[in-house]
N, C-alpha and C positions, 0 to 999 in steps of 0.2 A: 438376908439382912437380919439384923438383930432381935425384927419384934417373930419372923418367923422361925430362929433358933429355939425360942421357947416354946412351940408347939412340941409335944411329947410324940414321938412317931415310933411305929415300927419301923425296924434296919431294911434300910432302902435296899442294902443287899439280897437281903433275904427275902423281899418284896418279888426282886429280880429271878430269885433261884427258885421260890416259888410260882412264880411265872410261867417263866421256862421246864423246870420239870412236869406241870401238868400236861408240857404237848412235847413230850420226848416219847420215841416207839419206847414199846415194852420189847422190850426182846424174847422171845419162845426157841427154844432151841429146834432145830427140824429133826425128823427123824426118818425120815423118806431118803433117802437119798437121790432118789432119781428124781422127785416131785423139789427137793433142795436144789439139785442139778438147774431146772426150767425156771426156778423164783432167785435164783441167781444169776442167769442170765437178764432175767428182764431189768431185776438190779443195778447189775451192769449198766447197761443202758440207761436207764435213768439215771443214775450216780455220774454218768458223762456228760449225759443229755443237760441234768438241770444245774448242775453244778460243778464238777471238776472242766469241762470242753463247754459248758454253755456259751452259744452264740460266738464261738471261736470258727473262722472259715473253714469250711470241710478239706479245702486245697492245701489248708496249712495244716490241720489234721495229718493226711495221709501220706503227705509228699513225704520220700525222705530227704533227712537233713543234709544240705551240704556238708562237707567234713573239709578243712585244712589242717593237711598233718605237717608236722614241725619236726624239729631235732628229736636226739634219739641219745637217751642215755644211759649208758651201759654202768652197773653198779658195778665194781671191781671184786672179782670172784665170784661172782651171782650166774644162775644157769637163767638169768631172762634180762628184757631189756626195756626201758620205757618208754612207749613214744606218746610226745607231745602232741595233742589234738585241740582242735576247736570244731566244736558240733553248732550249726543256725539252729535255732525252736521257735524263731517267729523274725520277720522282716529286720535285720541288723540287729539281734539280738542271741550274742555267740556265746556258748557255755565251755570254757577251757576243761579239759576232761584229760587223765592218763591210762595210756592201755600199758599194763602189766604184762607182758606176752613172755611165754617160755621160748628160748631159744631150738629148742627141738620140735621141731612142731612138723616139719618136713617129712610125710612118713607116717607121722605118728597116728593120722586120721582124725577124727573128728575129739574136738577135747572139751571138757564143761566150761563154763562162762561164769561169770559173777560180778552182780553189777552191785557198786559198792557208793553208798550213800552216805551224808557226814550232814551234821547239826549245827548249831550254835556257839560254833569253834572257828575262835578269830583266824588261825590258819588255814581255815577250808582243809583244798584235798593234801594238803602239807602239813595236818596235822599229826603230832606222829604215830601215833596206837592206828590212826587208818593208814599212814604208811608201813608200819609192818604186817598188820593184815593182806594187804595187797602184795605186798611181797613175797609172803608164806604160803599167799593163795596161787600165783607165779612159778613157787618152788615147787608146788604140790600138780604141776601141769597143767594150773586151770588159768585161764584169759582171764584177766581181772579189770575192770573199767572203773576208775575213780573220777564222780562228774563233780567241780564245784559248787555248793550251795547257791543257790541265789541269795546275796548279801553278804556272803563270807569271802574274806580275798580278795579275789583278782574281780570278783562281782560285789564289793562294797557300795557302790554305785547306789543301789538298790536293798541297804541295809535295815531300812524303817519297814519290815515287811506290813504293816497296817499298811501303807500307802496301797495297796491292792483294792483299798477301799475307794479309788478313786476308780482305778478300773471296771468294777461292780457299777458305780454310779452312772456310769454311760452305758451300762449293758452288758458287757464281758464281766466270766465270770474269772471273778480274779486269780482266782486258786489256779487258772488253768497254766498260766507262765510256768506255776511249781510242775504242775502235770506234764507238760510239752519238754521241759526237760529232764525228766525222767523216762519218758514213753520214748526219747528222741534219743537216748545214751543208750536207750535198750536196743534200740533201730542201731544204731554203730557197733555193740555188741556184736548183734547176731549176724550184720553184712561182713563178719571175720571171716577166711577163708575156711578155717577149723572149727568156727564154732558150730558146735553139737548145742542143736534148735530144740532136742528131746532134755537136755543138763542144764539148766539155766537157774541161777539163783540168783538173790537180791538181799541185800543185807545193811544194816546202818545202825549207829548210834543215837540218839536223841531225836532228836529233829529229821536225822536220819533212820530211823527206827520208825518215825513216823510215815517218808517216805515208801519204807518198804513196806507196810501193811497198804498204804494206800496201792501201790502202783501193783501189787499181789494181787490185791483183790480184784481189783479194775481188769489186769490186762495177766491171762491166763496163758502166756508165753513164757512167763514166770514161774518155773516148775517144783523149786522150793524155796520155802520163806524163813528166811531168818530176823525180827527184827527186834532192836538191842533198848528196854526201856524209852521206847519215843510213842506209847500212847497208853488213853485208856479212853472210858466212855465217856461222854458229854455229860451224862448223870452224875459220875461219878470227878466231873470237874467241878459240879458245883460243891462240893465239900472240900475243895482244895481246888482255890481259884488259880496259884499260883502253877495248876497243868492245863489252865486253859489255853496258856501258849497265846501263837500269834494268831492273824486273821488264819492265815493260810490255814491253820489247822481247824478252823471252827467253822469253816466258810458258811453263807449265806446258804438257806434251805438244807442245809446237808441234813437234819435230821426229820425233813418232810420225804425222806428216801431211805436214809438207814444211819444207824448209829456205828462205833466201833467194834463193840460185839457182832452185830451182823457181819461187819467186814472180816472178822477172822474166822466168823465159820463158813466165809467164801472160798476161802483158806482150801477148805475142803473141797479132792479127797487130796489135796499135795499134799506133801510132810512139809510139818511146818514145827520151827526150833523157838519156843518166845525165852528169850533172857530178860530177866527183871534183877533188881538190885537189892538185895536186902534190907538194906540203910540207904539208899540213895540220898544224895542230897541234893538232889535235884529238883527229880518229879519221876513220878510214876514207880513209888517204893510199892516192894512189895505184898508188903501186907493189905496195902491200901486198890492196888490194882489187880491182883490173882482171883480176887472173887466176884470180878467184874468179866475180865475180859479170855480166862481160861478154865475156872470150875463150868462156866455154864453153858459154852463152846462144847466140851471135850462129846458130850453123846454124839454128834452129829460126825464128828472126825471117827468113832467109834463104830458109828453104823455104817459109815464108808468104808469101815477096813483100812484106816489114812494113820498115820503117826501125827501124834498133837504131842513133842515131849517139850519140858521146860523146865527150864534151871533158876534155881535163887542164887544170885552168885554172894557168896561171905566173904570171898577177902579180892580184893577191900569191900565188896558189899557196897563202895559207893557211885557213883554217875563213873561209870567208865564201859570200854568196851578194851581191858588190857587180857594179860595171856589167860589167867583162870577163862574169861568170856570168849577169848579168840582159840581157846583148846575146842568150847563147846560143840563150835561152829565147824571146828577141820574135823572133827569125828562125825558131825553130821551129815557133813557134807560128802565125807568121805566113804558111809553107811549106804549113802544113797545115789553115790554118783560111781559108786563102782570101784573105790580107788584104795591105795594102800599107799600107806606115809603117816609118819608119828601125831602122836596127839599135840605135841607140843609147839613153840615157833623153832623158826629153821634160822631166821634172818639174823646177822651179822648188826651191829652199830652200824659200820662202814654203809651200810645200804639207805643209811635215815641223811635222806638230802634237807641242808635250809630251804625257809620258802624261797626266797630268792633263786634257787636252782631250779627250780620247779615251776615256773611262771612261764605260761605259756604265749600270755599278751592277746591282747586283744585290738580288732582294729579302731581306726580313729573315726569310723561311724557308728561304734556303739550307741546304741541306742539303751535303755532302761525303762522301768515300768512305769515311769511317770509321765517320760514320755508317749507311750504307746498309749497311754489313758487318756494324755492331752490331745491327741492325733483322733482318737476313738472318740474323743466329745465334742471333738469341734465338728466332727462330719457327722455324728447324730443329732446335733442341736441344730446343723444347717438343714437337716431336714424337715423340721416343726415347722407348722403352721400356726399364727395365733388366731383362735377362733372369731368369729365375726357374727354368725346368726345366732339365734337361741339352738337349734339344733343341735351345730356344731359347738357349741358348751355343756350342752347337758352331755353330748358324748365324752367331751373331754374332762369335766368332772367324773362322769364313771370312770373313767381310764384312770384320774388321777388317783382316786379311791382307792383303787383295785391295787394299784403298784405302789402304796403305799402300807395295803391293808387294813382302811381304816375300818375299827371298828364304833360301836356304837354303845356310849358311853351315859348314865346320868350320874350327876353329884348329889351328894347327899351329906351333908354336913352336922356335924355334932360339938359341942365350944368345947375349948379348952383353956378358959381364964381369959383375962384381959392384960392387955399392959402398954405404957406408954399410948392411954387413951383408946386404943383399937380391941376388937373381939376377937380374940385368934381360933382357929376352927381345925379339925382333923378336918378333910374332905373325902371321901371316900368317892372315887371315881371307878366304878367297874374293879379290876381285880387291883389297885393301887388307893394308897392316901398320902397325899398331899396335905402339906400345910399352906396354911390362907390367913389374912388377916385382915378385917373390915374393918374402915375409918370413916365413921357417919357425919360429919362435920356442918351438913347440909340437906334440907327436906330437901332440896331439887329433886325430882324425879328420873336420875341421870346417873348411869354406871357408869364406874370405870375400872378396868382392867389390868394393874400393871404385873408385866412379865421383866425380868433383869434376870442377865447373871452374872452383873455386879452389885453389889450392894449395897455400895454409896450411891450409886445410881437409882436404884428402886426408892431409897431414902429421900432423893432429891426430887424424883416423881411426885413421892405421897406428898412431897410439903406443895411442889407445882399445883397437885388439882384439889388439893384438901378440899376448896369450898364447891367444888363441882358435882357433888352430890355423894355417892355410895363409893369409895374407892375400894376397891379388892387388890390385895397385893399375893402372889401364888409365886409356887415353885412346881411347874409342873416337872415331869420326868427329864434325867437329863442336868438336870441348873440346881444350884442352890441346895438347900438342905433336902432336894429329893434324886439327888447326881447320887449313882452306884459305881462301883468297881466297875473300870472302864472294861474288862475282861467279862465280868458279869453280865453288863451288858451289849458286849459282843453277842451273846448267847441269843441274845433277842431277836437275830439276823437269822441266824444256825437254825431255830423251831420255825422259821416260817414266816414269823410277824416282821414289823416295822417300828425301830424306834421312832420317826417321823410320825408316821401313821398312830402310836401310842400318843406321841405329846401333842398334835390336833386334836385328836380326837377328847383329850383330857383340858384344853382351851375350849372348843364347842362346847363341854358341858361344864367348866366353867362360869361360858357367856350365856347359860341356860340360866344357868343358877342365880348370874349377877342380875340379871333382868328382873327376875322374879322377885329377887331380894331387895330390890331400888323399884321397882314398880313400873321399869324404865321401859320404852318399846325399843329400844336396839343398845346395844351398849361400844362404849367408846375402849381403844386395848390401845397400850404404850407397852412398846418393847426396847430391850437394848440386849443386840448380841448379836451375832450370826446365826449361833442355831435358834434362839427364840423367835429371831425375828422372819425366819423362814418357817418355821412351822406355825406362826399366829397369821403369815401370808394365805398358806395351806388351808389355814382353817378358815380362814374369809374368804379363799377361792370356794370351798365345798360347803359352806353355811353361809352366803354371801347377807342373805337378810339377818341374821342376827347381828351385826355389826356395821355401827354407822361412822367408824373412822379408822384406822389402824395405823399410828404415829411409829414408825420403827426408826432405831437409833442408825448410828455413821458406819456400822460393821453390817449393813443390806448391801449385795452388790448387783446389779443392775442386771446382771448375768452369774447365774452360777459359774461358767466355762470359766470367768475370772479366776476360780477359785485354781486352777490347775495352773494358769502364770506365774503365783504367787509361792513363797515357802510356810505351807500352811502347815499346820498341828494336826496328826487325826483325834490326837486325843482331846483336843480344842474343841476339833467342828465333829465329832463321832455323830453324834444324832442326824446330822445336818446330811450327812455322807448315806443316802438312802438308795438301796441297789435300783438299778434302772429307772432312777427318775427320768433322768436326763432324755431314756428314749421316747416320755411320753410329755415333759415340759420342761422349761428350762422357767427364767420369771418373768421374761413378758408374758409366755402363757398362763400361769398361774394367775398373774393382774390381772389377767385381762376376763377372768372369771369372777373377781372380785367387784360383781356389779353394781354399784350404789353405795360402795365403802368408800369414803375420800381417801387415799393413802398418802401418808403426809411423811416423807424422809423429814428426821430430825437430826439438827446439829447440838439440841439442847444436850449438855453433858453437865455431868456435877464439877468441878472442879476437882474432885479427890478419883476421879477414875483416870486412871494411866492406858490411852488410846497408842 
């Protein structure tokens, strides 16, 4: 609102990116090699464990994928032929993919593989610089595997990749859909009758470039890595928010396990080819990512005896992966897999099919990742119990604590002027400040608390309880003039913490604060919103005696699981969307920790808010 615009604040961004850089690994480059070999296996494991496979069934893990193979298309005067596939990666959930196969294969014995990955390209595997790659790689006698993106194409379905945030909220970790189709195109790869299990590469463009350092690092079947401008370090996004990309790329804890530099000196001892763009005009230029994610790599690939080469590409120098990028890769590959064939492309026009020809379909029980979230939360919420003894609540306060990360916060407040009657105050809550504004109107010895993240709303609050004693009007994290770069604070997920967990824990000392300052024994909070009004619930579940009312506005829903029937915003409810709540409360449990707080649903709206 208006009176808290005038509080003078530090850039809530930078609040954010200061945040999160204090708990990002430092990276050391290894120099052992062997001693690198063991701290990257355990890596491994962990990197699946907590976050790429977390809590994905082990059955769906390891099974391999059904396959339905389809028509077969023969490019006219090409020595190979396409056939159409769909790979399962999780219960009705089918990823269209094309095998690039050379026609002489009979004879010829085992031949290299290349599993080929593609980004943020409305055409998916149809777009065309990755269909000539695949084709070149065909002509050159290697098996080439092109999997759809998830959200690209024929999988649009599943376009909003945040929605993974719903995933996470019931316990699964979301990134892993992106992982199961990767690990699952490499499972089709390698059950080829030719393919050479010692030759295997992975390679991609943006999104796809990001793929392949992930699926490289992780899964060491992968014997060279090529990947094309799709990442850099999590460090190194907070100075260029615009590569922090989607969830998928920043996922939840990734960097309580390892950052992207680590993942490429996993890299090691493979040969590994990184193309960056000079000029990109994308993300991940290169002057901005080489000193991140390849000067401080290279010892460790050095002391293996491993090739670490890479290329700036200049013309065009910008977001592509055309012939200068796709020469890099046929010499690299061709260095290392044994082969002989020009540097250049090989491919004909005649061989670049419309998407349209290229559409392999899918059945009519596709399934998507909203769904499989909605399926995941209804059978972990039918599992909760809401507590009943004192026992069983202090348990579940810990629990809820814990999976939220709350920490433990006091305010401390400094003015900043007056205006339109009220004191407005920097609040300095642990590592953030927040703006507040107190309206004394009243000796009653009586807080009140309001949270909005509307504004006409908060305005119509303060004039509602004016004569009710002390009122504080706050923005904590998340609302109002203390909301950061929704990518910013993605990040806040990525180091460990909780935005949930954040904006309680900055309400509990808040309602430290309001007390002290009204004189009051418990203080009264009015919310309106969805994410406010779940995390000031949060906070009366885990501080139930500091608050003797908790009035939330029309956007509370009785059940979170609601939230996955409806066509919800992640960028709406981000805060709200907290990893594996759901496996430890949904909000009767919550209530029902809120013991001696009245809680009063409100229908009171201002007039000037659009519900």
């Amino acid at each position: 609102m208006e009176l808290l615009t005038r509080v003078d604040l530090p850039s809530v961004d930078q609040q954010v990116a200061d945040f999160v850089n204090k708990r990002l690994p430092k990276f050391v480059a290894p120099k052992d090699p062997v001693k690198w070999a063991r701290e990257a296996k355990r890596l491994r494991r962990d990197a699946l464990a907590k976050v790429y496979l977390k809590n994905w069934p082990s059955r769906l893990i390891t099974r391999k994928p059904p396959v339905v193979w389809g028509e077969v298309l023969r490019p006219k005067g090409a020595p190979y032929v396409i056939r159409k596939l769909r790979y399962e990666i999780a219960p009705d959930y089918w990823v269209p993919a094309l095998m690039y196969e050379p026609k002489k294969l009979t004879g010829a014995g085992k031949v290299p593989v290349v599993l080929n990955a593609n980004g943020h390209h409305n055409g998916g595997k149809a777009t065309t610089y990755k269909q000539a790659r695949c084709a070149n790689l065909a002509r050159r006698g290697m098996i080439a595997l092109s999997y759809e993106f998830i959200g690209m194409s024929e999988l649009e379905s599943d376009r909003d990749h945040n929605s993974i945030a719903f995933l996470e909220m019931a316990g699964l970790g979301g990134v892993g859909l992106f992982y199961l189709a990767m690990s699952k195109g490499l499972d089709v790869l390698l059950a080829h009758a030719s393919a050479d299990k010692k030759r295997v590469a992975m390679t991609g463009l943006s999104g796809g470039g990001w793929q392949t350092i992930v699926a490289s690092a992780l899964d060491e079947r992968i014997t060279v890595s090529v990947p094309v401008a799709g990442y850099t370090t999590v460090r190194g996004r907070l100075f260029s928010p615009g590569e922090v990309g989607d969830l998928e790329q920043v996922p939840a804890d990734l960097c309580t396990v390892l950052d992207f530099d680590t993942m490429t000196a996993m890299l090691a001892p493979r040969p590994t080819l990184l193309i960056l763009n000079d000029r990109d005009d994308c993300c991940f230029r290169t002057d901005r990512t080489k000193p991140l994610i390849v000067d401080p790599v290279r010892p460790i690939f050095d002391a293996c005896g491993a090739e670490f080469a890479f290329h700036n590409n200049i013309d065009p120098g910008l977001h592509n992966y055309d012939a200068d990028n796709r020469s890099q890769l046929y010499q690299f590959l061709a260095k290392h897999f044994g082969l002989r064939a020009p540097a250049g492309d090989l491919h004909t026009e005649a061989e670049i099919y419309p998407e349209r020809d290229l559409r392999v379909g899918l059945p009519v029980e596709q399934t998507t990742a909203m769904r499989i979230a909605r399926t995941r939360a209804r059978e972990t919420v039918a599992k909760l119990r809401t507590p009943k003894t004192k026992a069983q609540k202090a348990a579940l306060r810990a629990k809820l604590a814990d999976v939220i990360r709350l920490p433990r916060y006091t305010a401390r407040a400094t003015t900043a002027g007056n205006f339109d009657g009220a004191a407005l105050h920097r609040v300095t809550i642990g590592p953030w400040t927040i703006p507040a504004a107190v309206d004394k109107k009243s000796n009653a010895k009586r807080a009140v608390l309001v949270l909005s993240e509307w504004d006409q709303q908060a305005a119509f609050y303060r004039e509602m309880v004016a004569d009710e004693g002390t009122v504080i009007l706050a923005d904590v994290l998340g609302i109002g003039c203390s909301k950061a770069n929704h990518q910013y604070q993605m990040l806040v997920h990525t180091v460990g913490e909780r935005l949930l967990g954040q904006q309680a824990a900055q309400i509990i000392a808040l309602a430290r604060w309001a007390k002290k300052l009204a004189g009051a024994a418990k203080v009264r909070v009015l919310t309106y919103g969805a994410v406010v009004d779940l995390a000031a619930n949060v906070a009366a579940a885990l501080q139930p005696g500091l608050f003797s009312e908790l009035e939330v506005g029309i956007e509370n829903y009785p059940q979170l699981t609601t939230l996955y029937d409806r066509e919800v915003n992640y960028l709406a409810l981000q805060t709200l969307l907290c990893p594996d709540l759901l496996t430890v409360a949904d909000m009767p449990q919550i209530q029902a920790l809120a013991e001696g707080v009245k809680l009063v649903p409100t229908t009171r709206a201002s007039a000037s808010v659009v519900l």
